[in-house]
N, C-alpha and C positions, 0 to 999 in steps of 0.2 A: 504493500500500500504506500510505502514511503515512497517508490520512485513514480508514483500519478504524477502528473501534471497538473497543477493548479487550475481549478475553471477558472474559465476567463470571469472579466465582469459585465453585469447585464448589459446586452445589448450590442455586445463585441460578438456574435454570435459566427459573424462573416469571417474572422480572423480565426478562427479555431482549425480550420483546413488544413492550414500550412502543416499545423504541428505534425501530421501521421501523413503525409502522401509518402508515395515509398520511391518519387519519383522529383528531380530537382525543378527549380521554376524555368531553368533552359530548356530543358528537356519535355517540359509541358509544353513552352512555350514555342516550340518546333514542331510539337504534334495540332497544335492551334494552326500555324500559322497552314501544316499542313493541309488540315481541315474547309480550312477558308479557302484555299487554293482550289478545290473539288467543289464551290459554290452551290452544296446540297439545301434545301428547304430547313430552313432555319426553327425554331420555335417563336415567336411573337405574342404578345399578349393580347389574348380573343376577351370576348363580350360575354357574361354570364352565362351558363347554358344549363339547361335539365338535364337531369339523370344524375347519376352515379359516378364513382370509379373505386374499385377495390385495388391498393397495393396490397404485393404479396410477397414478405422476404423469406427469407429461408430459417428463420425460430424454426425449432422444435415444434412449437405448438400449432404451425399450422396444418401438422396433420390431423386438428380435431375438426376441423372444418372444411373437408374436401367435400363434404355431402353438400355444402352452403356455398361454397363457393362454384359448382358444378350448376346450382338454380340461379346463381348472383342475377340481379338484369341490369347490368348495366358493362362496363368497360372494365377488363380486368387486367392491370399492368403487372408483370412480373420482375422482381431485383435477378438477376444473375441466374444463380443457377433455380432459384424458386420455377423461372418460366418452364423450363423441359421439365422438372419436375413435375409441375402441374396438368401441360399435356400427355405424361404417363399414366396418368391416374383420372382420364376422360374432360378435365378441367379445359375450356378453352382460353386462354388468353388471348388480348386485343392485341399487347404492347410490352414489348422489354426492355430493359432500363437498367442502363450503363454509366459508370462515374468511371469504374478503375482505366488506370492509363498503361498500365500493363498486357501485351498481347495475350497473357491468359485467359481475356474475358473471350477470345474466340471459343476456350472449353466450355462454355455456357452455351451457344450456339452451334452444337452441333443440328439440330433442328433448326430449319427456319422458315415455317410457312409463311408463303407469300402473302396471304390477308394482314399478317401483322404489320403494326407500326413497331420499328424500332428506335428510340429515344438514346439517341448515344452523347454524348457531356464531347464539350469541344478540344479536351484533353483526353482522349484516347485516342489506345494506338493507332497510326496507320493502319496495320495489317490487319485490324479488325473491322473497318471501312472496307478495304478490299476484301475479306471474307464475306461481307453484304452487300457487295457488286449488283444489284438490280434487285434489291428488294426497299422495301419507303423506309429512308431513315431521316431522322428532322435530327438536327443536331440543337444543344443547348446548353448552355453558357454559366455554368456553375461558378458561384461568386468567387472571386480569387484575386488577393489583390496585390498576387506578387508575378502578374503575367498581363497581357495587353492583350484588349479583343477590337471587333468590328467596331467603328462609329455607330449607337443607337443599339447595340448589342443588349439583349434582357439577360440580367443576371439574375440565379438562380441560389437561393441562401439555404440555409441547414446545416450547417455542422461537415462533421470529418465523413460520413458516410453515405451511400446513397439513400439508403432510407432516411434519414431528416430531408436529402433533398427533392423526394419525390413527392410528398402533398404540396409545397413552394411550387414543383413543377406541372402539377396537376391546375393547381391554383391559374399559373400564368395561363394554360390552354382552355381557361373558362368554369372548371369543374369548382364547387363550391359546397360538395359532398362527399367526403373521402371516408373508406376504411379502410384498416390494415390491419392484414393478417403476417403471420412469422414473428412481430417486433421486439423478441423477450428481450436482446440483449444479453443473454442468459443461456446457457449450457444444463442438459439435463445427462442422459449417458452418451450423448453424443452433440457434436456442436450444432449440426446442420437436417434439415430434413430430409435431403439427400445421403445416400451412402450412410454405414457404417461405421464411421469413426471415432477414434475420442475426441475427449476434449481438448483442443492445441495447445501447442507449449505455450505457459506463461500466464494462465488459467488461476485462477486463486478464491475463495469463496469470501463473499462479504454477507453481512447481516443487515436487513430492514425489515423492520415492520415485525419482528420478532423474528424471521423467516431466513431459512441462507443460502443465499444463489452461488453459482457458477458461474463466473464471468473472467472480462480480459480486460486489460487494459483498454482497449481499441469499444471498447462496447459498455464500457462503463461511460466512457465522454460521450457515444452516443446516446446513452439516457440522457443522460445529463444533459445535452444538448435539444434532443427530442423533447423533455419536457418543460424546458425556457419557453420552446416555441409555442407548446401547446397555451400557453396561457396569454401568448399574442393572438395565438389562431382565436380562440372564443371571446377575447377581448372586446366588448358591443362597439360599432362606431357610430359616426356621426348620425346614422341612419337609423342605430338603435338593433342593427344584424348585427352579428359576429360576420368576421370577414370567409373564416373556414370552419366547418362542420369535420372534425376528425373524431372518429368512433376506431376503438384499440379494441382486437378481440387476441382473448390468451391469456393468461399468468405468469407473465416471466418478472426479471428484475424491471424490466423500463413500464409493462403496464402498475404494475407495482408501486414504482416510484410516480408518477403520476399519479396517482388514489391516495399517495399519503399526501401528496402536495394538498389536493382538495380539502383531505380530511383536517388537514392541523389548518387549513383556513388562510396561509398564506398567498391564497389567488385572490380569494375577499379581500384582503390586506392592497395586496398589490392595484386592484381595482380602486378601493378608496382614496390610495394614494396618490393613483394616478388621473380620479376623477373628484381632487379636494372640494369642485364648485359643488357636486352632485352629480346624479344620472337624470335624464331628461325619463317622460312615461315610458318611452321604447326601449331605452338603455336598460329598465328598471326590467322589466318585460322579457330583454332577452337573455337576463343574468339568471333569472330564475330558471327560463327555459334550460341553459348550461348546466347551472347545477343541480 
């Protein structure tokens, strides 16, 4: 526990990146430039729309819900290896969703039907671009602010992993109802829903809520990071909406720590603080609906 990293502090949410890429800012910064160079269909910020979308990472626990996720109706996007996953076990997904800058995400993509949308981050590899040689890839612009994009480029916030960045990125394409399935953050007898394995080196059990999870360093910041956000996402605006609807299904360490945030009343706190004048009728309205 002694060698974590410090959370950052509120609001520096965009700066936590750098700390875990396993990849330098030149070396991003060449896979960018390469990206722009192949002038593929960008992501841009769309107009509200109906419907759904289910993220699905690879927790443990999204195998309690392959029966729910097989009726979902709406758009089902997959982290990594969660998508092939998914398709072996009758689940369709829409879309797959890529951060890492390493040509390893090609072993995610052995599968690649063509109805999918593929969402690949503008810091990945070339050779995983030319692995999806003619099938629809929108590429997207994950906040980073130690590498240089397009003029007018949307940047995409969350944390060190793809899952904090994929309801931001659902967000930017219109969607304004998100759930996610996999999110534990957390190891049970094995790290991932796919395969067999243990848990990776470097694994160490920590205690909440009376309870003791399995985790890593790499996925302890993404709770941590995952639940800053959640209390921006239902945050009421001007309007008296919350800007994102994020529904967690599963019991790992990160829905965990979200339900104690609730519980000990720190997002009330945080709400008050940040609304000293008051809440207007809607504001009032849609905190209750939250909680």
């Amino acid at each position: 526990m002694n060698d974590l990293t410090p959370l950052k502090p509120l609001g520096t949410i965009d700066t936590i990146f750098e700390l875990d890429c396993v990849y330098d800012k030149e070396t991003r910064q060449g896979h960018i430039d390469s990206v722009v160079a192949r002038r593929l269909p960008t992501c841009i910020k769309r107009k509200k729309r109906l419907g759904k979308v289910a993220i699905v990472a690879s927790g443990p626990s999204a195998t309690d819900y392959v029966d729910l996720l097989k009726s979902f109706d709406g758009e089902i996007w997959g982290i990594n290896g969660a998508f092939a996953w998914m398709r072996h076990r009758g689940i369709k997904p829409t879309a797959f969703i890529g951060l890492d800058p390493e040509p390893i995400l090609k072993d995610y993509l052995i599968e690649m039907p063509s109805q999918a949308t593929y969402y690949l981050a503008a810091q990945v590899h070339p050779d995983v671009f030319n692995h999806l040689d003619g099938k629809t890839v929108k590429v997207w612009y994950p906040a980073d602010n130690q590498v240089t994009y397009p003029f007018g480029a949307h940047q995409v916030f969350g944390g060190s992993t793809c899952l904090g960045r994929a309801p931001n990125l659902a967000y930017l394409q219109g969607w304004r109802e998100v759930h996610i399935f996999g999110c534990d953050s957390s190891y049970t007898h094995k790290s991932h829903v796919y395969g067999e394995q243990d848990r990776p080196a470097g694994w160490f059990p920590i205690e909440l809520g009376g309870r003791i999870f399995f985790t890593s360093r790499q996925m302890l910041q993404q709770a941590c990071d995952f639940a800053e956000q959640m209390v921006e996402w239902a945050r009421p605006g001007d309007d008296g909406d919350a800007p994102l609807s994020v529904t967690l299904y599963g019991d790992g360490l990160l829905q965990t720590m979200y339900a104690q945030t609730l519980q000990a009343g720190s997002y009330q706190q945080y709400l008050s603080e940040a609304y000293k004048d008051g809440f207007t009728r809607k504001q009032r309205k849609a905190l209750r609906h939250v909680a």
